[in-house]
C-alpha positions in Angstrom: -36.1 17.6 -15.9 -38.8 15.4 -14.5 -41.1 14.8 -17.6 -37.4 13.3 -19.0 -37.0 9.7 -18.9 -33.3 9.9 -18.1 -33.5 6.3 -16.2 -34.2 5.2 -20.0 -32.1 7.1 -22.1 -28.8 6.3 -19.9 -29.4 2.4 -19.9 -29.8 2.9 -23.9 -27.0 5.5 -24.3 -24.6 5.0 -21.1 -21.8 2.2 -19.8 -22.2 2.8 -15.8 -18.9 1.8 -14.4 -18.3 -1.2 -11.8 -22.1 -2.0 -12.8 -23.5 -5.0 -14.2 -25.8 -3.3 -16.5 -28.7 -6.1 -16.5 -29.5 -5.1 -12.9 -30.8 -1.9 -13.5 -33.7 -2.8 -14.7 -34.0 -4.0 -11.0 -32.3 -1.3 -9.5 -32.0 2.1 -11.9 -30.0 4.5 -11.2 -30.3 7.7 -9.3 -31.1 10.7 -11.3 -29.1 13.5 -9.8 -30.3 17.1 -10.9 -28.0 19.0 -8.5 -25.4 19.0 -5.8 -25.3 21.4 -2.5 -23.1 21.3 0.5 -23.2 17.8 1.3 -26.9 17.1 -0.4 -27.7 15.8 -3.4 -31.1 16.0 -5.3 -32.9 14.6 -7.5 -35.1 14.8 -10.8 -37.8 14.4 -8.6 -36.6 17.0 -6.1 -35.8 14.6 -3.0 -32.5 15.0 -1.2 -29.8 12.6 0.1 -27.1 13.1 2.0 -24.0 12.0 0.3 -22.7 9.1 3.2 -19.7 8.0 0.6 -18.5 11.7 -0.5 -19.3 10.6 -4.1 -17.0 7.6 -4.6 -14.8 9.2 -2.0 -13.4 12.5 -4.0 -15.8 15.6 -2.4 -14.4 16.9 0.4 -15.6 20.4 0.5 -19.3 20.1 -0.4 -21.2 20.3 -3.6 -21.0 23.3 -5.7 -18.7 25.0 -3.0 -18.3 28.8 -3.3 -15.0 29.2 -3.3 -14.0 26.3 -5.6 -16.5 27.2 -8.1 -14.9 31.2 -7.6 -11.7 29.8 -8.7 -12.6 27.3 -11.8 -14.3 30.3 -13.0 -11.8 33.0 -13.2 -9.1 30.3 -14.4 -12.1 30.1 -17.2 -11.4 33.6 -18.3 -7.8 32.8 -18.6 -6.6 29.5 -20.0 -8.8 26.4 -19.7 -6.2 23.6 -20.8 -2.4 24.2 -22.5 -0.2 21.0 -23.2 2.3 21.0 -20.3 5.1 19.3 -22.7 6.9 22.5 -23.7 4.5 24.8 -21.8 4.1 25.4 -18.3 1.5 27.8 -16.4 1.0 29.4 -13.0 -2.0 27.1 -11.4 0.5 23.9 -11.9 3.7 25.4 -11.0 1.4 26.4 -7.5 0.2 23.5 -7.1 3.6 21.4 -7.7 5.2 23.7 -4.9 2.9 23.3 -2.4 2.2 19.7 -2.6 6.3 19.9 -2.0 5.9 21.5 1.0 3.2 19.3 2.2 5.1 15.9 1.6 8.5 16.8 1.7 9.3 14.9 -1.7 9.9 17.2 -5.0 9.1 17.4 -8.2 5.1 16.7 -9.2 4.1 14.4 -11.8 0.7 14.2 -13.3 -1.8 12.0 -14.3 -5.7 12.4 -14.5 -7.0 9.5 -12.2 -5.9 7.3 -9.4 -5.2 4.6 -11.6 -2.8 6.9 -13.7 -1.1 7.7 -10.7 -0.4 3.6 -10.3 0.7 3.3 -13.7 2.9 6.5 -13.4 4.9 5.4 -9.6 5.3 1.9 -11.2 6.9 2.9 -14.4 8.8 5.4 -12.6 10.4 2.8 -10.2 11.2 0.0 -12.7 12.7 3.0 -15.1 14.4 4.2 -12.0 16.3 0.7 -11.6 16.9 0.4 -14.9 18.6 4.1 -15.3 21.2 3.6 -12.0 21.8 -0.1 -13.2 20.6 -2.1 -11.2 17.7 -3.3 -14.1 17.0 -7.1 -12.5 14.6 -5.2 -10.2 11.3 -5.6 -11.7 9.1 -6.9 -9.2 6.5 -5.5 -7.7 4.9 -5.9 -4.0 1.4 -5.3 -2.2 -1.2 -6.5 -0.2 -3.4 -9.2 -0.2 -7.2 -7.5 -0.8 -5.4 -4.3 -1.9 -7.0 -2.2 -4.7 -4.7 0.2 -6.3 -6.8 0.8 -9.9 -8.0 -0.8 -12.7 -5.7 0.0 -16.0 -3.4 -3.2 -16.7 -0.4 -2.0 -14.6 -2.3 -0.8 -11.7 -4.6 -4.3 -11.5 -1.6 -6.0 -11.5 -0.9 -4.8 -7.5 -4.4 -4.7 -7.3 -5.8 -8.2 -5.3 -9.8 -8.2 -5.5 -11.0 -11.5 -7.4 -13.7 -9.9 -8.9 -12.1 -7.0 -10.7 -8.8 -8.9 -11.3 -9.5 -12.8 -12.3 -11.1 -12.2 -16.1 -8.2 -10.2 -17.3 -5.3 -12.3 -15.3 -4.1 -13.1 -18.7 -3.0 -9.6 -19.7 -1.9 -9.1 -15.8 2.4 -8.8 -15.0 2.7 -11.2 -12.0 2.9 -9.5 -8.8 3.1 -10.9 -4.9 1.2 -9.9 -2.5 2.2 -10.1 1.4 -0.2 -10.8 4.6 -2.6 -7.6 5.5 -2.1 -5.8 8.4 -6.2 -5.1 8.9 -6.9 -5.3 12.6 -9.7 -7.6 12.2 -7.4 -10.4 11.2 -5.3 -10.4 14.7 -5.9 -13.5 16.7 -7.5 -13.5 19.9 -5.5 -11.6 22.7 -3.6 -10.5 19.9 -3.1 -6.7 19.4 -3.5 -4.6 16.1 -0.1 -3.4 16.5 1.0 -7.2 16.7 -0.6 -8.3 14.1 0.7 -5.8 12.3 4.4 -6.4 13.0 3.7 -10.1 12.3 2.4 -9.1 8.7 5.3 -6.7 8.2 7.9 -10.4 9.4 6.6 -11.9 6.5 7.9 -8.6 4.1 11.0 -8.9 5.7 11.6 -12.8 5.3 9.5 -12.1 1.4 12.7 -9.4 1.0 15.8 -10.6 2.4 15.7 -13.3 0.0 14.0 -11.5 -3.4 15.1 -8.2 -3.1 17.5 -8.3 -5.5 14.2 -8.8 -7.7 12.0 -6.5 -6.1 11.6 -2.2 -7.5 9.1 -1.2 -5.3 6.4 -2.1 -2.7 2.9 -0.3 -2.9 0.4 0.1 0.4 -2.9 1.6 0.9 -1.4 3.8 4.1 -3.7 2.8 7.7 -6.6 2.0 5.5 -7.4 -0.6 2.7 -11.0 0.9 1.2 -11.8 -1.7 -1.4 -11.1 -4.3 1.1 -13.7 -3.5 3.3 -11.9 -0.2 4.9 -9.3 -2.6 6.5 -7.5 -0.7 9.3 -4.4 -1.3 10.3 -1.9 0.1 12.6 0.6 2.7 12.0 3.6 0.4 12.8 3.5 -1.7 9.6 4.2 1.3 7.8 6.9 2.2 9.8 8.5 -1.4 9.8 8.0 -1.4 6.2 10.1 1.8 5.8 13.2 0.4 7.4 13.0 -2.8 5.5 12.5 -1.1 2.2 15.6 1.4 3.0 17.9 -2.2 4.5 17.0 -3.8 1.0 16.7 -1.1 -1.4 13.1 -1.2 -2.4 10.7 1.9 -3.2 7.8 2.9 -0.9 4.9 3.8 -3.1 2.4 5.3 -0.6 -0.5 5.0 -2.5 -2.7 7.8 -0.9 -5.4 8.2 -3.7 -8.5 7.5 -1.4 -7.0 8.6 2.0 -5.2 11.7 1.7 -5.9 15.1 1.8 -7.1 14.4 6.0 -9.2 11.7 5.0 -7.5 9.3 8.2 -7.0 12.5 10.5 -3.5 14.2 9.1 -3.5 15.2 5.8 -1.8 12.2 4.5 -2.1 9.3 6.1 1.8 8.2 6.2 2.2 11.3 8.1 0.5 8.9 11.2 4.3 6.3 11.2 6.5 9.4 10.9 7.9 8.1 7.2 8.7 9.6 4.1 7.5 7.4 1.3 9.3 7.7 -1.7 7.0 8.3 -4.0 3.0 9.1 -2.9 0.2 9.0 -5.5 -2.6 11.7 -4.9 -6.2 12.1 -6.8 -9.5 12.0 -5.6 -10.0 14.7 -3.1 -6.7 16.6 -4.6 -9.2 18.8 -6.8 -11.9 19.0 -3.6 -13.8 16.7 -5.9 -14.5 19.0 -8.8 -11.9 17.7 -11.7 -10.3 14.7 -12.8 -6.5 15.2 -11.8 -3.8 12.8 -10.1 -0.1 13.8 -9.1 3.4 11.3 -8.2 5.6 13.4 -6.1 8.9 11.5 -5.6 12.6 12.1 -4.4 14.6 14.1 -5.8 17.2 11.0 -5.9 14.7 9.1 -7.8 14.4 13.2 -10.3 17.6 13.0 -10.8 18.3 9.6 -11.6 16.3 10.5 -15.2 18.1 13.8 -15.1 20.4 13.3 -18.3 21.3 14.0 -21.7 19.7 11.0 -23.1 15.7 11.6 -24.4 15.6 7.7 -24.1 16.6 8.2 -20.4 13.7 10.5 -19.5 10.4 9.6 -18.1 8.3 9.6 -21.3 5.3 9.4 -19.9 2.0 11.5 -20.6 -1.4 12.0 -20.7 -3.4 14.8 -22.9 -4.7 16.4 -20.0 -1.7 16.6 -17.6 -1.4 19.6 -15.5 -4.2 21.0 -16.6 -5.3 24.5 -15.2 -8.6 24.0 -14.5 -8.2 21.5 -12.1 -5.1 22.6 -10.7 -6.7 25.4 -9.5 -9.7 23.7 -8.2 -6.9 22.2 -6.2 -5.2 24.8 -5.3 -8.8 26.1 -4.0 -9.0 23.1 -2.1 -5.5 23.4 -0.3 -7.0 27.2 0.6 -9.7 26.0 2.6 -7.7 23.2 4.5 -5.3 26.5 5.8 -7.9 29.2 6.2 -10.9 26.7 8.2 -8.4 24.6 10.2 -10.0 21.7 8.1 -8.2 18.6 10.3 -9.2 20.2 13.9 -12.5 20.8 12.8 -12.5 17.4 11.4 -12.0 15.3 14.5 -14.5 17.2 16.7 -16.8 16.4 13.9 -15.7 12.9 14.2 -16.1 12.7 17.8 -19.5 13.9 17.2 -20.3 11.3 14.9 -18.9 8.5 17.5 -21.4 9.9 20.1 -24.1 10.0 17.8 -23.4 6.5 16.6 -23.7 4.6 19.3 -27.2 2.5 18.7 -24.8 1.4 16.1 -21.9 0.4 17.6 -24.1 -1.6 20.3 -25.9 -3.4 17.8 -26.2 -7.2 18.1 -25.3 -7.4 14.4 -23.1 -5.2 14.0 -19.1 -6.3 14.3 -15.7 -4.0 14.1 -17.1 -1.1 14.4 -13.7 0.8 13.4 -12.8 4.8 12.6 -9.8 6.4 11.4 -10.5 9.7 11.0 -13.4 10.7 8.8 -13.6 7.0 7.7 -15.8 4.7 9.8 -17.0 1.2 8.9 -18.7 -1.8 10.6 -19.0 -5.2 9.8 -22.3 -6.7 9.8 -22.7 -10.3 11.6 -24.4 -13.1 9.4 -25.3 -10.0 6.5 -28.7 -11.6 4.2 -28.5 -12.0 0.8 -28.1 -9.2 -1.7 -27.4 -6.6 1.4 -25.3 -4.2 -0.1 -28.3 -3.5 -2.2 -30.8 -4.1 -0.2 -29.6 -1.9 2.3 -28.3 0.7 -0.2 -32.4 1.1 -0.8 -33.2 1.3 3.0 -31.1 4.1 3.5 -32.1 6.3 0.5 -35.7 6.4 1.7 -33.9 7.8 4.6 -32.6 10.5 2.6 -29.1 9.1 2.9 -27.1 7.7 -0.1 -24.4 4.8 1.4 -22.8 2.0 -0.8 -21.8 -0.8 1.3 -18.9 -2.7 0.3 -20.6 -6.7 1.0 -21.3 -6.8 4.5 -19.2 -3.8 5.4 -21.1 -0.3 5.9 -18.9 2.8 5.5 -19.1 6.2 6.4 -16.8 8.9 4.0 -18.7 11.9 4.3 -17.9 15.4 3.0 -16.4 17.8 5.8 -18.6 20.4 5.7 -21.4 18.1 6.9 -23.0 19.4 9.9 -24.1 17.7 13.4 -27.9 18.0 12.2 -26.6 16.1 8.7 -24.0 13.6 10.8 -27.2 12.8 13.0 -29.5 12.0 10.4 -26.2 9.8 8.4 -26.7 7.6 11.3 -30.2 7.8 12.1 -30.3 6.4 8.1 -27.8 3.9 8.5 -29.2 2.4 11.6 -33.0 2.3 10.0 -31.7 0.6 7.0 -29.7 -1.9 9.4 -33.3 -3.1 11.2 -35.4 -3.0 8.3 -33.3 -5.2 6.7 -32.7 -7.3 10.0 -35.9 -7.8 11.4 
């Protein structure tokens, strides 16, 4: 694979996403040859440790044993069936233990985070419209929240530079105070601040929420935002305010669920019930495109009719299907065989320890961690860093994607204390050299 020039022929051939083309000619892209446990390697045969879990969606390792068991024998079976008019085992499996894990009922499903958006805001204006109550058409979320980047979903979304070119084709949406922790005042508490974010929901409600369907939240932690954490009591304040004036809960879980924050969904940490929760990324343990809706079943049966017009007629080609319903269900098999979340915070305790040349650093700012997310700021950051430092770490040996100034950690959970040691050991190289 070496002797290829596949640096070339992807730059000719290839549309890299969130990439300004022009600037890999500066900085080309990595070639990756193969994935294993939480290593991936190159054309060249070098090896990185995957810091950022692939864009977030690996939670189990590359090329995992048991996950790639289960693909192939749903192979030998049935490898995709329309699920309008068909169903199958994998998704009926899948739809009744997600269920049991949220409490909410049935499973839609979509085959990316950004579906899942599109599908809990259709579903909550349609929702409105089908009990009568068809003024409510607004929608609600953050400020620097990132929910996708389809029409519908960038419309809650509120990052300039993924937003501002396509405003014209955008719905208007408002967007309310974040609750990140870094934003409290001086003697000021995170749970404070957090309450004095949710006061402006409440005043924002009691006088449009004869307007308003639905509010959407990044639960405890905003990624695209610079893995903004925030404490658990918005979301609970949130919940009573959206039950005293009628407005959905969308807990958009996409890039912190499945024990990402600690508990397998995040929400789980303010004792609500959203009513509806989007799920992708690590649903499928990383392997296959797939994102799920579970709502009510007061929202279910509020399409539950006679009427086809009345229904939710809403699909994609790919819903439901097998292949990656099973890599799911895989997934959800190792979380109740391995005792994934306990493991999980001795690891992250670990990684605390470890991490503490870091955390003392002169430069470094925030240093923040909710579950197996970590992030730091970094004080008076030089130009280009997020690059620059991007290359630091690799000749390390450790791939990390720092979002501006912020450095994250999203590792897989099968990485190691020898791997978590050298993640930081990386990190903190990349942080002098660029520094010094």
């Amino acid at each position: 694979m070496s002797n290829v020039d596949w640096v070339a022929r992807t730059q000719a051939a290839v549309w890299h996403p969130c990439t300004q083309m022009k600037q890999q000619l500066i900085t080309p892209p990595l070639v990756i040859a193969r994935g294993q446990g939480v290593w991936l390697y190159d054309d060249a045969g070098r090896a990185y440790i995957d810091g950022i879990s692939s864009w977030w969606v690996n939670l189990f390792g590359h090329s995992n044993a048991r996950i790639n068991a289960a693909i192939i024998d749903q192979l030998n079976l049935i490898e995709h069936v329309m699920l309008a008019g068909c169903t199958h085992q994998p998704v009926v499996a899948l739809s009744e233990q997600l269920a049991q894990l949220t409490g909410l009922g049935h499973a839609f499903y979509g085959s990316d985070g950004a579906s899942a958006t599109e599908i809990a805001l259709k579903m909550s204006f349609h929702y409105w419209r089908n009990v009568g109550l068809a003024d409510k058409t607004e929608f609600i979320s953050l400020k620097n929240s990132y929910h996708g980047e389809t029409l519908g979903a960038l419309s809650v979304t509120d990052v300039a530079i993924f937003k501002d070119t396509y405003a014209p084709l955008l719905r208007h949406s408002v967007q309310m105070m974040s609750p990140d922790g870094r934003l409290a005042e001086v003697g000021e508490t995170a749970a404070d601040y957090a309450l004095r974010a949710a006061a402006e929901v409440e005043q924002y409600f009691s006088q449009h929420h004869h307007n308003i369907a639905a509010m959407i939240v990044e639960p405890l932690v905003q990624g695209a935002a610079g893995m903004a954490m925030y404490d658990a009591v918005y979301l609970r304040r949130v919940r009573e305010l959206c039950d005293l004036y009628q407005v959905h809960l969308i807990a958009d879980e996409i890039a912190v669920g499945f024990g990402r924050t600690g508990t397998m969904f995040a929400y789980e940490q303010a004792q609500i019930k959203p009513d509806m929760v989007c799920l992708s990324k690590g649903i499928t343990g990383g392997y296959l495109p797939l994102s799920a809706v579970l709502t009510t079943d007061a929202i279910y049966q509020a399409f539950y009719a006679d009427s086809t017009a009345r229904g939710f007629l809403h699909s994609h080609s790919y819903t439901g299907n097998p292949l990656a319903c099973r890599a799911a269900l895989a997934s959800l098999a190792i979380f109740a065989d391995d005792d994934v979340l306990v493991q999980n915070a001795r690891k992250g305790d670990y990684l605390d320890a470890a991490a503490i040349g870091l955390r003392q650093h002169s430069r470094v700012q925030h240093w923040r961690r909710t579950g197996m997310i970590w992030a730091f700021d970094v004080v008076n950051a030089p130009a280009d860093f997020a690059r620059q430092f991007y290359l630091a770490a690799l000749t390390q040996g450790v791939l990390l994607r720092p979002i501006g100034n912020t450095v994250y950690f999203m590792p897989p959970y099968v990485i190691s204390e020898v791997e978590i040691t050298q993640l930081v050991a990386g990190a903190l190289f990349a942080l002098n050299q660029l520094l010094s």
